[in-house]
mmCIF file as Biopython writes it, N, C-alpha, C and O atoms, coordinates in Angstrom:
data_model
#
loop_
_atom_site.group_PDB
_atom_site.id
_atom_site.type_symbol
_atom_site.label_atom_id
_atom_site.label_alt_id
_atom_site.label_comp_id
_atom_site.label_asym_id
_atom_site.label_entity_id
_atom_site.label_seq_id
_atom_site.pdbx_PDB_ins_code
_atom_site.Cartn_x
_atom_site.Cartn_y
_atom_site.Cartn_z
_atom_site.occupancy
_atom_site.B_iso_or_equiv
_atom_site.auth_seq_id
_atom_site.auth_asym_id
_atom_site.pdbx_PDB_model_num
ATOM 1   N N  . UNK A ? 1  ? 0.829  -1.189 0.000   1.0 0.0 1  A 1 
ATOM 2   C CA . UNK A ? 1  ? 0.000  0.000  0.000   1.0 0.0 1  A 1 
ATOM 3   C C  . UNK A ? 1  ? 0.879  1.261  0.000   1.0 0.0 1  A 1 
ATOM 4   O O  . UNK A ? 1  ? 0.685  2.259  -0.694  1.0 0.0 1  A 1 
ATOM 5   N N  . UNK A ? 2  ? 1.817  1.078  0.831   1.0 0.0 2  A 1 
ATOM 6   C CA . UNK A ? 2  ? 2.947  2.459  0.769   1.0 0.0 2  A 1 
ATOM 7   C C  . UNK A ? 2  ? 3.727  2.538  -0.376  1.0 0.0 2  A 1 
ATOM 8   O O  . UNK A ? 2  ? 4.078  3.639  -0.801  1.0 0.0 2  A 1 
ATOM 9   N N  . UNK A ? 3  ? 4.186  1.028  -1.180  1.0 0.0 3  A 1 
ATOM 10  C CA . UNK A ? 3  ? 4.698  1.421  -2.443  1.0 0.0 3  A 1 
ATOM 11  C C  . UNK A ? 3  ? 3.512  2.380  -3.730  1.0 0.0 3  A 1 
ATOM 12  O O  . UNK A ? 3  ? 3.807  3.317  -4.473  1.0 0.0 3  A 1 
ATOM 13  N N  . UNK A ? 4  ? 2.282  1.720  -3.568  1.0 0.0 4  A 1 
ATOM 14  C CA . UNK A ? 4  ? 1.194  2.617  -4.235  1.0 0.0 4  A 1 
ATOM 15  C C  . UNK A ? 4  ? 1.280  3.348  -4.079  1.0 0.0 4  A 1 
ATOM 16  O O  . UNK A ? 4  ? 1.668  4.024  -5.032  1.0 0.0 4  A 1 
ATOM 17  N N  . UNK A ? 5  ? 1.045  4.057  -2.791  1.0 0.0 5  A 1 
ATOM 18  C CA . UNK A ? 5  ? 0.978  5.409  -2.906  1.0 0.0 5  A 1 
ATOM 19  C C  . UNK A ? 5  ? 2.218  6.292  -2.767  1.0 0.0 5  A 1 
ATOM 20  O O  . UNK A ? 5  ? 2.025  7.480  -2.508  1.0 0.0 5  A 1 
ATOM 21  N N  . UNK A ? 6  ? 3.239  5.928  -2.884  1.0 0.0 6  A 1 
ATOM 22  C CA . UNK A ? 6  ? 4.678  6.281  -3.471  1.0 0.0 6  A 1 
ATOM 23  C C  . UNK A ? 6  ? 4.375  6.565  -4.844  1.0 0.0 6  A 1 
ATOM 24  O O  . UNK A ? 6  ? 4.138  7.668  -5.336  1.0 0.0 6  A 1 
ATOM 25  N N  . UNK A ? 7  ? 4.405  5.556  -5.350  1.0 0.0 7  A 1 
ATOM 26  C CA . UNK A ? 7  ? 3.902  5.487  -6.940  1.0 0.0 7  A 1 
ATOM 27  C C  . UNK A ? 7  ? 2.869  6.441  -7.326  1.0 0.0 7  A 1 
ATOM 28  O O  . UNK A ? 7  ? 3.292  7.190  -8.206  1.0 0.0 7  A 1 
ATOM 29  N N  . UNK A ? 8  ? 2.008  6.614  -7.080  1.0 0.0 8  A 1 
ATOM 30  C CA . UNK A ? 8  ? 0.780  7.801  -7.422  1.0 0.0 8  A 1 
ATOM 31  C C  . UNK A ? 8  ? 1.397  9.227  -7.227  1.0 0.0 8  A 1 
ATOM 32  O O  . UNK A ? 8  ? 1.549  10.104 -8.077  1.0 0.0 8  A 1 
ATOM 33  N N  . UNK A ? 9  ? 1.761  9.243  -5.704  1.0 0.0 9  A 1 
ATOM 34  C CA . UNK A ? 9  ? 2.047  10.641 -5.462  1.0 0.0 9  A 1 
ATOM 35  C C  . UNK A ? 9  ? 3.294  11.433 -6.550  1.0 0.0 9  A 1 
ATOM 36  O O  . UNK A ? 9  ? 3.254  12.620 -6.874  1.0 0.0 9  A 1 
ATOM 37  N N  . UNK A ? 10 ? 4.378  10.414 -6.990  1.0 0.0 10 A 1 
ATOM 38  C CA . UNK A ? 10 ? 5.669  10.499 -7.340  1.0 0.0 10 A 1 
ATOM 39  C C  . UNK A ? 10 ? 4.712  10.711 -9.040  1.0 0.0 10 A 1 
ATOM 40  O O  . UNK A ? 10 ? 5.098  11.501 -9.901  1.0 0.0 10 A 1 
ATOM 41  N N  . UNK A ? 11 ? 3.805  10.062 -9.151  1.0 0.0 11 A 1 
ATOM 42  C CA . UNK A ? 11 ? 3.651  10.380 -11.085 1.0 0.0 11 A 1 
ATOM 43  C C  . UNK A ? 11 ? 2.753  11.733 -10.800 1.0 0.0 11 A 1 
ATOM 44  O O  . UNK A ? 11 ? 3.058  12.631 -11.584 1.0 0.0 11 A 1 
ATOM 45  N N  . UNK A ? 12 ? 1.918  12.023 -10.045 1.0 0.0 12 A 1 
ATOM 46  C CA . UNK A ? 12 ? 1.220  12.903 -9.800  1.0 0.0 12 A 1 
ATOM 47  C C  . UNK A ? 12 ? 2.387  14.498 -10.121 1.0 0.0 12 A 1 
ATOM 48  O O  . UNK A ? 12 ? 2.397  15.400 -10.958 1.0 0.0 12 A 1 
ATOM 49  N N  . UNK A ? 13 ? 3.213  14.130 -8.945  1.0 0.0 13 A 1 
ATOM 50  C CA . UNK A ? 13 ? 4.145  15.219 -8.736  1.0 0.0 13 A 1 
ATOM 51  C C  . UNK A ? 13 ? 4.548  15.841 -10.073 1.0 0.0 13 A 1 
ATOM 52  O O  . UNK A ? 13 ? 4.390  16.944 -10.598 1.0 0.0 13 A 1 
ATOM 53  N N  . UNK A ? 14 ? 5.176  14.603 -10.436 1.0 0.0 14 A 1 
ATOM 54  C CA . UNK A ? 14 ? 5.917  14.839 -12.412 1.0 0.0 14 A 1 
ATOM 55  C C  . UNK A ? 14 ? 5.384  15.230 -13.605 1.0 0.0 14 A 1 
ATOM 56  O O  . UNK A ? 14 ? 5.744  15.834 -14.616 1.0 0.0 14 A 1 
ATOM 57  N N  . UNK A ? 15 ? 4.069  14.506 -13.011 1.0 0.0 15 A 1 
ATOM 58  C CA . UNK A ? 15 ? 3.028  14.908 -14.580 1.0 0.0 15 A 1 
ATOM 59  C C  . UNK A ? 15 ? 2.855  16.986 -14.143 1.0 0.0 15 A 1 
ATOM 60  O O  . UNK A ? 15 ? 3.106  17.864 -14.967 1.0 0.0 15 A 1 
ATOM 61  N N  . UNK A ? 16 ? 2.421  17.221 -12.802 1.0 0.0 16 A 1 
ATOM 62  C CA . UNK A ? 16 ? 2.485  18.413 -12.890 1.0 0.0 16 A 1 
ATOM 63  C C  . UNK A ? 16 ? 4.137  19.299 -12.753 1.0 0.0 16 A 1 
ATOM 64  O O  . UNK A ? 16 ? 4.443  20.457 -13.038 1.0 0.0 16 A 1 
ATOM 65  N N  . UNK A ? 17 ? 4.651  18.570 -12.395 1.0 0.0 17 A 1 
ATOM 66  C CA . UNK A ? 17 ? 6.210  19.717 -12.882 1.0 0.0 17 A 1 
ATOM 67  C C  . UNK A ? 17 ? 6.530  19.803 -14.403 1.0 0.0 17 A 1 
ATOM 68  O O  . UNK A ? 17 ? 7.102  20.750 -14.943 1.0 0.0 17 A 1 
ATOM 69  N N  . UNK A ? 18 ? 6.126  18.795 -14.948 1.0 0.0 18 A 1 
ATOM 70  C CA . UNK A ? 18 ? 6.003  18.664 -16.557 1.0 0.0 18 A 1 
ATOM 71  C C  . UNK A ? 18 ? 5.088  19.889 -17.148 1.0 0.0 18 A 1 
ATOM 72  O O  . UNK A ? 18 ? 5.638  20.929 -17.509 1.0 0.0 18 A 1 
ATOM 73  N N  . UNK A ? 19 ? 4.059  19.768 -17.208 1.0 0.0 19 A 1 
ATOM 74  C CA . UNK A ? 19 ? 3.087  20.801 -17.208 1.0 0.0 19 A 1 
ATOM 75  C C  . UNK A ? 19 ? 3.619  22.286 -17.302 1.0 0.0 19 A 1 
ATOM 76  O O  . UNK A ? 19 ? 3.762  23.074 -18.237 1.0 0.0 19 A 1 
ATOM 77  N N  . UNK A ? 20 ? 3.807  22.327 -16.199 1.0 0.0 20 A 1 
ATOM 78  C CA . UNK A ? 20 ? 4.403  23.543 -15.299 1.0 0.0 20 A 1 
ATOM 79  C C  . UNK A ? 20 ? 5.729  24.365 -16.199 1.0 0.0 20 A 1 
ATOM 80  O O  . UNK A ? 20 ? 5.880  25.516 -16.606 1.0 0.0 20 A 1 
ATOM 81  N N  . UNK A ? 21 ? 6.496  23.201 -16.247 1.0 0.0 21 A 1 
ATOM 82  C CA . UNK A ? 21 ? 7.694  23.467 -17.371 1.0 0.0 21 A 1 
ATOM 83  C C  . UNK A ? 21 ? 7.514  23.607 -18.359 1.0 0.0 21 A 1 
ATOM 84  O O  . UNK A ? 21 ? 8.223  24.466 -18.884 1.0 0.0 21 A 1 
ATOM 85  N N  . UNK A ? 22 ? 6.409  22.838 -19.329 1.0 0.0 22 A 1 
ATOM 86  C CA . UNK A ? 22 ? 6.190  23.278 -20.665 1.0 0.0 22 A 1 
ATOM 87  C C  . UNK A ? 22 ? 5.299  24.817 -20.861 1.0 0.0 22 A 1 
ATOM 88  O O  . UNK A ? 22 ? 5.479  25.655 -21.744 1.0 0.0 22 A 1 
ATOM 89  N N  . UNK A ? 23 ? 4.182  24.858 -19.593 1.0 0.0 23 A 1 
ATOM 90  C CA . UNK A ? 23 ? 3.914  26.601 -19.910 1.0 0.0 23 A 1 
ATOM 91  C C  . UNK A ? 23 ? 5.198  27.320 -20.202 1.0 0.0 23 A 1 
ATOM 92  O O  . UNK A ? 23 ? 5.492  27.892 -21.251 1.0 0.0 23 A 1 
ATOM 93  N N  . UNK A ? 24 ? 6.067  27.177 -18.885 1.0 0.0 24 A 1 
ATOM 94  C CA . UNK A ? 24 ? 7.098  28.186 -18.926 1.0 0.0 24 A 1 
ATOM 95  C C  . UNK A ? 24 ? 8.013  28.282 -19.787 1.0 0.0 24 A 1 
ATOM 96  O O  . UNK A ? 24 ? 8.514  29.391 -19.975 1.0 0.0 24 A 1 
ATOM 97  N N  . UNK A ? 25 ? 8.501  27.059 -20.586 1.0 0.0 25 A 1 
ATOM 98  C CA . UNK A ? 25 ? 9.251  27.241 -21.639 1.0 0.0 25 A 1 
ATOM 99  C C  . UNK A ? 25 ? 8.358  28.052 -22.906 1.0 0.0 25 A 1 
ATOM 100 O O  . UNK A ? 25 ? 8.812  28.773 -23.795 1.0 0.0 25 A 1 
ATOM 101 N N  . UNK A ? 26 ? 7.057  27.687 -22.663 1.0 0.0 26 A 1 
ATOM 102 C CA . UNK A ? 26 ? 6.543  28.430 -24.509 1.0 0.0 26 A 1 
ATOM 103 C C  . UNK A ? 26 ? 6.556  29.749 -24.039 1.0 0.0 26 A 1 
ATOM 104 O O  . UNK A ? 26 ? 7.142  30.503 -24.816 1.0 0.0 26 A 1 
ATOM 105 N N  . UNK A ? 27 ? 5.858  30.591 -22.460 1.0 0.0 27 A 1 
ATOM 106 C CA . UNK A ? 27 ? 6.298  31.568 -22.413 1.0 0.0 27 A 1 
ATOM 107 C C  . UNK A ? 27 ? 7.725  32.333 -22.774 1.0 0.0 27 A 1 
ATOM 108 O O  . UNK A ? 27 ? 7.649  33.473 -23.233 1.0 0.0 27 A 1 
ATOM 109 N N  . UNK A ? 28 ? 9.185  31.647 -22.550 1.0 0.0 28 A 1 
ATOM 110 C CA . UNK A ? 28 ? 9.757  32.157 -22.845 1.0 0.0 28 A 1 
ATOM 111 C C  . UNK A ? 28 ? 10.006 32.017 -23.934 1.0 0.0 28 A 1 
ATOM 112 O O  . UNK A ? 28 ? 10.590 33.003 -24.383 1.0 0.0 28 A 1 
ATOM 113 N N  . UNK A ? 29 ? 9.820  31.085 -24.781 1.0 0.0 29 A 1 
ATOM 114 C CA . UNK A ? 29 ? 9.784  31.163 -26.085 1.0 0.0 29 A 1 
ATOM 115 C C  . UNK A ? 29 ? 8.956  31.940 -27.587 1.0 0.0 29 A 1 
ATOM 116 O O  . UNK A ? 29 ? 9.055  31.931 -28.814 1.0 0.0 29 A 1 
ATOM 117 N N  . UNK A ? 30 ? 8.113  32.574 -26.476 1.0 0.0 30 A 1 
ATOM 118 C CA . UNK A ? 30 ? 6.782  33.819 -27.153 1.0 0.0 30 A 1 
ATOM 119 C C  . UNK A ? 30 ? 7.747  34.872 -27.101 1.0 0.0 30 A 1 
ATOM 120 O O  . UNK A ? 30 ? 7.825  35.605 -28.087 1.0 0.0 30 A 1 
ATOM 121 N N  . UNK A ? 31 ? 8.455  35.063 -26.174 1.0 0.0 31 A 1 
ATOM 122 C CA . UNK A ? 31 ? 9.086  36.584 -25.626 1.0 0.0 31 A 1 
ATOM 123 C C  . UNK A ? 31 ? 10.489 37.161 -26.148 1.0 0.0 31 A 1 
ATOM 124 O O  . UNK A ? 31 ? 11.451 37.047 -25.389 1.0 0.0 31 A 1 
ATOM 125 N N  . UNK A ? 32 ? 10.672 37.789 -27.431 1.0 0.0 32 A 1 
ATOM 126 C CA . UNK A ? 32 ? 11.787 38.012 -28.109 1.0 0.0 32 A 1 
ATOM 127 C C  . UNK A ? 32 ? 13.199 38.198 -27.229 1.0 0.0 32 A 1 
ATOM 128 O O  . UNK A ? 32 ? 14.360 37.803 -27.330 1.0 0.0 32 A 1 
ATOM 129 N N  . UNK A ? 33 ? 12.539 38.903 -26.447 1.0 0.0 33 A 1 
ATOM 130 C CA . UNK A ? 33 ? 13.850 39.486 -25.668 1.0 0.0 33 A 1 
ATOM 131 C C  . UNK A ? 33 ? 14.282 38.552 -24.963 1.0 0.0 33 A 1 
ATOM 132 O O  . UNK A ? 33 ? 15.405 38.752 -24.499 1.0 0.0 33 A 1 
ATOM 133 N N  . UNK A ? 34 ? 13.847 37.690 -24.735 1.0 0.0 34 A 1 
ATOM 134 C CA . UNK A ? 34 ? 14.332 36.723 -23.603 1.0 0.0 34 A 1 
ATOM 135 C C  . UNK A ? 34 ? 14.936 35.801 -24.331 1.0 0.0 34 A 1 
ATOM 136 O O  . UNK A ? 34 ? 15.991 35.234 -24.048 1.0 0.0 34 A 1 
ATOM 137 N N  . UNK A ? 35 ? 14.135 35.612 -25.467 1.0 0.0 35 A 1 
ATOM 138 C CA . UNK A ? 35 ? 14.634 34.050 -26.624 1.0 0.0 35 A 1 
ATOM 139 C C  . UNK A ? 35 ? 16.230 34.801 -27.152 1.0 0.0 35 A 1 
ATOM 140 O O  . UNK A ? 35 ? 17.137 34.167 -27.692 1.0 0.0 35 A 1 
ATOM 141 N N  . UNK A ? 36 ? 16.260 36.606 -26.756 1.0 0.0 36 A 1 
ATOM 142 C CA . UNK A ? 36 ? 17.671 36.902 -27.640 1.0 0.0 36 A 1 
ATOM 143 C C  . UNK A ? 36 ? 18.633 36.783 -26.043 1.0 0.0 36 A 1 
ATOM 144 O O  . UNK A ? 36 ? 19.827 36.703 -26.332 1.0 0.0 36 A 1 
ATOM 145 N N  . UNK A ? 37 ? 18.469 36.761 -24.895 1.0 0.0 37 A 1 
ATOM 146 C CA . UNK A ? 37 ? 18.935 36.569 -24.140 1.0 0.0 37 A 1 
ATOM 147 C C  . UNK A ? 37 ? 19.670 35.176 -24.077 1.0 0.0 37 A 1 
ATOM 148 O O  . UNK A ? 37 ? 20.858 34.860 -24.004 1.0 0.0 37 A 1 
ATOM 149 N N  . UNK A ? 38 ? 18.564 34.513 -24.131 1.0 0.0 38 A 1 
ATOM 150 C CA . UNK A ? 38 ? 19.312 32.874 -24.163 1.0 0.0 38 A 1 
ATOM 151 C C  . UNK A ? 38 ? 20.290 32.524 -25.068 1.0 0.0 38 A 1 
ATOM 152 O O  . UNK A ? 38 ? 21.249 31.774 -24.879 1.0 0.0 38 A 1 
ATOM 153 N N  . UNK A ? 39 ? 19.871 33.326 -26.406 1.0 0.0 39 A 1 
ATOM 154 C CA . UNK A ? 39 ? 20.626 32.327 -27.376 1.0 0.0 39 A 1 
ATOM 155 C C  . UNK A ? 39 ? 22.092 33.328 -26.955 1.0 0.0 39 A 1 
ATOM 156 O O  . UNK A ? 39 ? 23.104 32.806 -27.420 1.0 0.0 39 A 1 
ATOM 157 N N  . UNK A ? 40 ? 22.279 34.202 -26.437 1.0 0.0 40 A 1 
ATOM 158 C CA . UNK A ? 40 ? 23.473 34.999 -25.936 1.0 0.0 40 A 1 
ATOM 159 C C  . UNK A ? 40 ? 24.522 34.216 -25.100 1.0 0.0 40 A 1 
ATOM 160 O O  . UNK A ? 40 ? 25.721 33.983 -25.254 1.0 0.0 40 A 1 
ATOM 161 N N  . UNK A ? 41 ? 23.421 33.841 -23.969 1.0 0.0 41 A 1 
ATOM 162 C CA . UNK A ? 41 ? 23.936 33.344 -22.756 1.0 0.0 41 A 1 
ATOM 163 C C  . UNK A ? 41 ? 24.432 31.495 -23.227 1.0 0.0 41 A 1 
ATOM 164 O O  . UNK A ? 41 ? 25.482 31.038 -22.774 1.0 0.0 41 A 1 
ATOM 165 N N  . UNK A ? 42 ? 23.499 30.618 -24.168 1.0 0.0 42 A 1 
ATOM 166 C CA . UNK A ? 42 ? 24.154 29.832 -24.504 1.0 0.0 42 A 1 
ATOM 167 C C  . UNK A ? 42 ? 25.193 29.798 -25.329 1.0 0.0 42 A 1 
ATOM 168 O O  . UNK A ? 42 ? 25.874 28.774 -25.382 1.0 0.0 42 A 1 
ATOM 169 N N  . UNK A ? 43 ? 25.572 31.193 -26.315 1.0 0.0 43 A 1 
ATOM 170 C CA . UNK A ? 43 ? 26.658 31.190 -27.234 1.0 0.0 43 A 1 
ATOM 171 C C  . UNK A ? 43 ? 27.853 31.497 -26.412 1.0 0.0 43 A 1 
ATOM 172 O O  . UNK A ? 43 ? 28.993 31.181 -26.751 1.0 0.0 43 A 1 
ATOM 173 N N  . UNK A ? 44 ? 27.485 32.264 -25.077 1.0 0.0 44 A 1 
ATOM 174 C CA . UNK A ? 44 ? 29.071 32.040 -24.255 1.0 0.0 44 A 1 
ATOM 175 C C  . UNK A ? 44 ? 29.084 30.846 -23.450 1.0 0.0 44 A 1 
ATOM 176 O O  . UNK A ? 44 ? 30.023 30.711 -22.665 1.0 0.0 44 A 1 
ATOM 177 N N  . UNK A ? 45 ? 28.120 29.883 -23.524 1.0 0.0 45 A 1 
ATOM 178 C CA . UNK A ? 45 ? 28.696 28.728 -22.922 1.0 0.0 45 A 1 
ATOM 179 C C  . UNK A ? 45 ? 29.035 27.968 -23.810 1.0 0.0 45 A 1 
ATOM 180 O O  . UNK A ? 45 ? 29.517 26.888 -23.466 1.0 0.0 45 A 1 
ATOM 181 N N  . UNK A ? 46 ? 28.924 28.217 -24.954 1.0 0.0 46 A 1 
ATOM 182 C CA . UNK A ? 46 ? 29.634 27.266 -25.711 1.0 0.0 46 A 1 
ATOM 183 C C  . UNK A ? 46 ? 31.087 27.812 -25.957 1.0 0.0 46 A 1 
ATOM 184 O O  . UNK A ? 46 ? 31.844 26.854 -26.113 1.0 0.0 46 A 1 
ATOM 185 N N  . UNK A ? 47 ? 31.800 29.127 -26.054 1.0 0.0 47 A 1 
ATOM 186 C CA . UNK A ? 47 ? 32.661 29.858 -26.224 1.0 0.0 47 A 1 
ATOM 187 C C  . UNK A ? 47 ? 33.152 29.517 -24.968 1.0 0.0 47 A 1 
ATOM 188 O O  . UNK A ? 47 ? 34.382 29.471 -24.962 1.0 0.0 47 A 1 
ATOM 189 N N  . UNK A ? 48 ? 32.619 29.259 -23.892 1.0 0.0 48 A 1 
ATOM 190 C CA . UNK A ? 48 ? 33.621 28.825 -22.458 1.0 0.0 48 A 1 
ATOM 191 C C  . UNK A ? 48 ? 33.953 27.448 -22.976 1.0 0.0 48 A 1 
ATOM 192 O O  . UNK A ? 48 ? 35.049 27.294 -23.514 1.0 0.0 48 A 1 
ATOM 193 N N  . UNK A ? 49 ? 33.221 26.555 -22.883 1.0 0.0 49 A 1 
ATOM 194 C CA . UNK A ? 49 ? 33.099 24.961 -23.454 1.0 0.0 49 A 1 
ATOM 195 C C  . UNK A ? 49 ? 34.236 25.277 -24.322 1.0 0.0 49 A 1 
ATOM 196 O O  . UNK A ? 49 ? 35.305 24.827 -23.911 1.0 0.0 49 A 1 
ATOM 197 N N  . UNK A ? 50 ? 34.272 25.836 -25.250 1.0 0.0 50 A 1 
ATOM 198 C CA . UNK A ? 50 ? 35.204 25.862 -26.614 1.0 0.0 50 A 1 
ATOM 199 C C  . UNK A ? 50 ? 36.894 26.310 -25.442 1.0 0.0 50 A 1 
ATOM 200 O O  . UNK A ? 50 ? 37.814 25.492 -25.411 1.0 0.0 50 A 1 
ATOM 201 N N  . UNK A ? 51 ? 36.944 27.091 -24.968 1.0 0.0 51 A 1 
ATOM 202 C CA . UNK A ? 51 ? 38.208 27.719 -24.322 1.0 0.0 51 A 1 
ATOM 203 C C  . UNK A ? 51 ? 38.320 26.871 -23.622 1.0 0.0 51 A 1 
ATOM 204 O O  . UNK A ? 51 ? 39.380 26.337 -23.950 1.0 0.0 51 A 1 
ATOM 205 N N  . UNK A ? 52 ? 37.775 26.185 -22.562 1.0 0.0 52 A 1 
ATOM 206 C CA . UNK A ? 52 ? 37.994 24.988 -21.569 1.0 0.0 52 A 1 
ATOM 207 C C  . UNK A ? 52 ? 38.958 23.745 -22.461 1.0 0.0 52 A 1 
ATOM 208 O O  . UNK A ? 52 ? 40.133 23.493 -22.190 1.0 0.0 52 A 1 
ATOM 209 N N  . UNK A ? 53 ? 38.110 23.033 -23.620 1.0 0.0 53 A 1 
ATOM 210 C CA . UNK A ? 53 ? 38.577 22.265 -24.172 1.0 0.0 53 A 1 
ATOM 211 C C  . UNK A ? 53 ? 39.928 22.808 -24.634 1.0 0.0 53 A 1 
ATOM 212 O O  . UNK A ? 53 ? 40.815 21.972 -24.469 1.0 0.0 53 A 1 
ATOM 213 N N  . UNK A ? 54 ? 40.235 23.647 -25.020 1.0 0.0 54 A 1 
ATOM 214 C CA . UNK A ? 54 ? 41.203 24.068 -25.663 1.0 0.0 54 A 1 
ATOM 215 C C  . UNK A ? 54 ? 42.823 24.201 -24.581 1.0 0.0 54 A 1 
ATOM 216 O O  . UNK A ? 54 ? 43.988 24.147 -24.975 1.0 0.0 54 A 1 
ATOM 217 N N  . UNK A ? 55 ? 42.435 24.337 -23.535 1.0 0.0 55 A 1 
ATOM 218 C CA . UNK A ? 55 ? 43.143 24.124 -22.116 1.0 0.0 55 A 1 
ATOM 219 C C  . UNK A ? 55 ? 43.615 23.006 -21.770 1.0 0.0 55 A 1 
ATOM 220 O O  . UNK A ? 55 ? 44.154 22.876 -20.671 1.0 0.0 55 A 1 
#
């Protein structure tokens, strides 16, 4: 009975953090300024990534 309701509560939890995460990603993905933010902030992690390796 306690593994059940382990099990319920634990898919319950996920199905709504799932949810939750996909609003928030299309919001930021509606929002120019933010979508030019990211692709900023991931082009210097790849430019760190790139200098790291290069070390």
């Amino acid at each position: 009975m306690l593994g059940l309701t382990f099990a319920v509560t634990g898919f319950v939890w996920c199905l709504c953090l799932a949810l939750l995460a996909a609003q928030f990603s299309q919001k930021l993905r509606e929002n120019p300024a933010i979508k030019s933010i990211l692709n900023r902030v991931s082009g210097l992690v790849f430019i760190g990534l790139g200098v790291k390796l290069l070390t």
